[in-house]
C-alpha positions in Angstrom: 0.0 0.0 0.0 2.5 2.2 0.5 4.6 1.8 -2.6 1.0 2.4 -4.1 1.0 5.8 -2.4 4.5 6.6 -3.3 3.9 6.2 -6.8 0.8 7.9 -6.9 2.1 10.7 -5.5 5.3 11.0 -7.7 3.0 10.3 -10.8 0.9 13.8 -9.6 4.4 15.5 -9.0 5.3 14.8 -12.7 1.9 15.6 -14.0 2.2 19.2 -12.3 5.8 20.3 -13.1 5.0 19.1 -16.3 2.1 21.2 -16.5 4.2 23.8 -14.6 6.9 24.0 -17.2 4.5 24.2 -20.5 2.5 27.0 -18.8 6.3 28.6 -18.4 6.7 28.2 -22.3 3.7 29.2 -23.3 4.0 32.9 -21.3 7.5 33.4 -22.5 6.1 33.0 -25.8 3.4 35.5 -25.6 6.0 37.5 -24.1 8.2 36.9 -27.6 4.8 37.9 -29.8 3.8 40.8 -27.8 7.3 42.2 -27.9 7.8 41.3 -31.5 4.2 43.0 -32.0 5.8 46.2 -30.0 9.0 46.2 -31.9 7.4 45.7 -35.7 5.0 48.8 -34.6 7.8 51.0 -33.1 10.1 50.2 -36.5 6.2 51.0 -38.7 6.0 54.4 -36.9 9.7 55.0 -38.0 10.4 57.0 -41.4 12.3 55.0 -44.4 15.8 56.8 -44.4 17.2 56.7 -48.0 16.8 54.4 -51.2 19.4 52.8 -53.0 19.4 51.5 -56.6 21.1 48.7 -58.3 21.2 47.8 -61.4 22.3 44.0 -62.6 22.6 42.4 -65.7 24.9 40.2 -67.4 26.5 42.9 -69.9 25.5 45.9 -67.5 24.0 48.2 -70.4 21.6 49.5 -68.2 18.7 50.7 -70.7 17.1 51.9 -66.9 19.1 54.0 -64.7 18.7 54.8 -60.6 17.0 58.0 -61.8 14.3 56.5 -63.8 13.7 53.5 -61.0 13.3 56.3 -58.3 11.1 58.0 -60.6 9.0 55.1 -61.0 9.3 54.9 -57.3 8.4 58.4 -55.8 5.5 58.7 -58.7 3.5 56.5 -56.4 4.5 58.2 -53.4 7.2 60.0 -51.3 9.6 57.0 -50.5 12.4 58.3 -48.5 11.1 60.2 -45.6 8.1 58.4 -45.7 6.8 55.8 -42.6 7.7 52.8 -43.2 4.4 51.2 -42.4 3.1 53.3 -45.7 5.5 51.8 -48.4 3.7 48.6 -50.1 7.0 46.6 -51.3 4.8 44.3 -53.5 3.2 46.9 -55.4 6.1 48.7 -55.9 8.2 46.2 -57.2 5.3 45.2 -59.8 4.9 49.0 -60.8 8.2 48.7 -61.5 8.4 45.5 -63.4 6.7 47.0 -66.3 9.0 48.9 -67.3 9.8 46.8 -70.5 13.7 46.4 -69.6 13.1 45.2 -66.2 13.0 41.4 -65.8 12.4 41.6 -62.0 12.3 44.1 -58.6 13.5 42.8 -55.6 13.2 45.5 -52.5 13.4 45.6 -48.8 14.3 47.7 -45.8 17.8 47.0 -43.7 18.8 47.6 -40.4 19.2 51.1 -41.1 15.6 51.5 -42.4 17.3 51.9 -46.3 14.9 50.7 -49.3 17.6 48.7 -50.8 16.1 48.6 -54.5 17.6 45.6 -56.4 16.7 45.5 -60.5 17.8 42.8 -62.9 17.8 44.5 -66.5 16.6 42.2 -69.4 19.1 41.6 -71.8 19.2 41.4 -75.5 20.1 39.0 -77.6 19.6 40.1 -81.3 18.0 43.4 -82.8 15.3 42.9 -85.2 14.4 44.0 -88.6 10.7 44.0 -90.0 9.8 44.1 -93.5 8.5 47.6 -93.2 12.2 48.7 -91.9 11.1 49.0 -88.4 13.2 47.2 -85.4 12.8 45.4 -81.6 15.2 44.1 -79.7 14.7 40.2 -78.3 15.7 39.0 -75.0 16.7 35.4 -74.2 12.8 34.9 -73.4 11.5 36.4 -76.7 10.4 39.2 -75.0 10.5 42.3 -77.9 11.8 45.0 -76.5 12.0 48.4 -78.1 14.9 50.4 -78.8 16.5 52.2 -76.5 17.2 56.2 -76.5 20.9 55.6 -74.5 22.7 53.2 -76.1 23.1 51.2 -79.5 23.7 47.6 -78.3 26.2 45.3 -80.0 24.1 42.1 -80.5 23.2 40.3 -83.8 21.0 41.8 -86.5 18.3 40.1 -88.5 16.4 41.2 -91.3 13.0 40.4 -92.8 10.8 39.5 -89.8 7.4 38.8 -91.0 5.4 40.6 -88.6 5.1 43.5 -86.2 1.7 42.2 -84.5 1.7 42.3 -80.5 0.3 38.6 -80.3 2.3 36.5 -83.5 1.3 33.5 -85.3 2.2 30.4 -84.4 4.7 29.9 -87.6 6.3 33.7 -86.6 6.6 33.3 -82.8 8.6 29.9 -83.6 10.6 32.2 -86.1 10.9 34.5 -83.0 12.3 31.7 -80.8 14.7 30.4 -83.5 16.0 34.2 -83.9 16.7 33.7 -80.2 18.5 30.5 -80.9 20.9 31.9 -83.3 21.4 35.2 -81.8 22.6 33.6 -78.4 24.7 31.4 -80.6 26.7 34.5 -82.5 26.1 36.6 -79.2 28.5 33.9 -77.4 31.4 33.6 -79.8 34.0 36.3 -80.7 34.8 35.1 -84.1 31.0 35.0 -85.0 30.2 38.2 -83.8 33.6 39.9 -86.0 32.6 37.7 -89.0 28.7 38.1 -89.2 27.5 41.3 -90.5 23.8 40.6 -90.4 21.4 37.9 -90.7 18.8 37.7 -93.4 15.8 36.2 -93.2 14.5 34.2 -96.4 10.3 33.9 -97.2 10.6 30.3 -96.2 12.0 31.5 -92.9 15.2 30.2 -93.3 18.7 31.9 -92.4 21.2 33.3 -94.5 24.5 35.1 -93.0 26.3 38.0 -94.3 30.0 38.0 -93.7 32.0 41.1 -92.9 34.6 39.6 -94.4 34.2 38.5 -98.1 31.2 39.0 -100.8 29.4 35.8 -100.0 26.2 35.0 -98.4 25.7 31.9 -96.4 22.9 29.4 -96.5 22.5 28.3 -92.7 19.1 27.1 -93.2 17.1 26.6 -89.9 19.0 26.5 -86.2 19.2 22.6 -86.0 22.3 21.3 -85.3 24.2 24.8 -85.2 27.5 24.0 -83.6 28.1 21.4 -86.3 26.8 23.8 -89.4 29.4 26.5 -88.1 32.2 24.2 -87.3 31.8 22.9 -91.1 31.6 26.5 -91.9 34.9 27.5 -89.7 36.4 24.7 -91.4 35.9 25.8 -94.9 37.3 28.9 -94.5 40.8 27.8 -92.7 40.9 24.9 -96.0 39.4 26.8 -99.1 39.9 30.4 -98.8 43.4 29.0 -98.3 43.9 27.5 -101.0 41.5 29.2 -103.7 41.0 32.8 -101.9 38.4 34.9 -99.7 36.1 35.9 -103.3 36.3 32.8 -105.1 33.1 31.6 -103.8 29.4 33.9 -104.1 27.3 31.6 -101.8 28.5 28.6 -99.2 25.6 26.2 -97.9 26.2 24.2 -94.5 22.8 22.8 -94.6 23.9 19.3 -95.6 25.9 16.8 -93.0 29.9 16.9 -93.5 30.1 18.8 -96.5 30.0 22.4 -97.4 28.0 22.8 -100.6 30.7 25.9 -102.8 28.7 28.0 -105.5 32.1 29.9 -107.8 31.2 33.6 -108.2 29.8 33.9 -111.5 28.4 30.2 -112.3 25.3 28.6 -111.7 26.7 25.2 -110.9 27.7 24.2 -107.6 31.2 23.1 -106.7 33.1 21.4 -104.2 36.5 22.3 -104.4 38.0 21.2 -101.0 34.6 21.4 -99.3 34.5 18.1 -97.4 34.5 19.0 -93.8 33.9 16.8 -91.3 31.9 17.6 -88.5 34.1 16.1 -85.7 36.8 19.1 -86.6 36.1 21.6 -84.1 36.8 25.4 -84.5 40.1 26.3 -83.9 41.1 28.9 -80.7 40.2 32.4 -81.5 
């Protein structure tokens, strides 16, 4: 009986520190809310001290500067010197975001109560031509962008673009997304970009390049299998230009696997005078 007791009575010991200690927790954690409650609406009363702007992008061209974001900015309101319990970060980074060279806002308030404003500029990838002579820029996304009043970017140029309609046809917007294709491809390689002078556009939507370098037009076709259609290309001119000169040739097709299809300037006929080229030879250093 009395070991019953004992244990009875050490059983109701546990249950009431038990009950003890979670009562503990649970008033240090109001105490946690209500002072986090205290501290949010002390830091909502205070005023937002000063807004800074950055500006990323993988070739920095900024198309929108700090005074055009803080623009943007103040046109819905008084930022800095404002309470901070007034500035809507959400809305203000979507106001932003259309601005048609920003590809996303990010914003929020440090420890010193500074709006630190964080843009990521879209970047293009190849500047369009339309059949009327008007031009866009593209982005990696196919996003057309218009052209900008700062700066003339250094990217790819195509010509002959179908159509200038805000919502494309299927057939153009894949057009589009090929544009992107090849534009990313010249856009990456420093030989390309010295050697291509434009891109033309044919009515069956094919590609043909313009060199700088001699009077010959290339027949790329579509963007399938690009890395072996230029390495073919690359090839022919290290072999045949060598041998037979930079003009001796008015049009080079790479369209067909391991060959490199010559037309002479001033015949109709094609020839292949050292134009076997082997897709395994890769483009030399440059």
């Amino acid at each position: 009986t009395k070991s019953f007791v004992a244990a009875y009575m050490s059983k109701r010991k546990y249950k009431w520190k038990k009950i003890f200690f979670a009562t503990l927790w649970l008033l240090a954690g109001i105490g946690v809310v209500v002072l986090l409650g205290a501290a949010m609406r002390q830091k909502n009363r205070k005023l937002c001290s000063d807004v800074k702007v950055e500006i990323r992008g993988a070739a920095k061209q900024l198309f929108i500067d700090e005074k055009e974001v803080l623009d943007i900015l103040n046109a819905m309101g008084r930022v800095s010197g404002n309470r901070i319990a007034s500035l809507n970060l959400r809305m203000m980074e979507t106001v932003v975001e259309k601005n048609p060279w920003v590809s996303n806002a990010e914003m929020f308030l440090d420890n010193n109560r500074v709006l630190q404003v964080i843009i990521y500029e879209r970047q293009p990838v190849a500047r369009v031509f339309l059949l009327d002579g008007g031009s866009f820029y593209v982005d990696s996304g196919s996003l057309r962008l218009p052209l900008s009043e700062k700066l003339l970017v250094r990217v790819p140029v195509f010509t002959g673009f179908p159509s200038d309609r805000a919502i494309l046809a299927a057939p153009d917007s894949s057009l589009l997304k090929q544009i992107v294709k090849l534009g990313q491809y010249v856009l990456a390689d420093s030989f390309w970009m010295a050697q291509v002078a434009q891109i033309d556009i044919t009515p069956q939507s094919n590609f043909e390049l313009v060199p700088v370098i001699g009077d010959h037009i290339v027949a790329l076709g579509n963007t399938d299998s690009l890395d072996k259609k230029f390495n073919r290309l690359y090839t022919f001119y290290q072999q045949a230009w060598l041998q037979n000169g930079i003009n001796t040739y008015e049009k080079l097709d790479v369209q067909f696997d391991n060959q490199v299809v010559a037309v002479r300037r001033g015949t109709t006929k094609a020839g292949l005078d050292s134009a076997r080229a082997g897709e395994g030879n890769n483009k030399a250093n440059h």
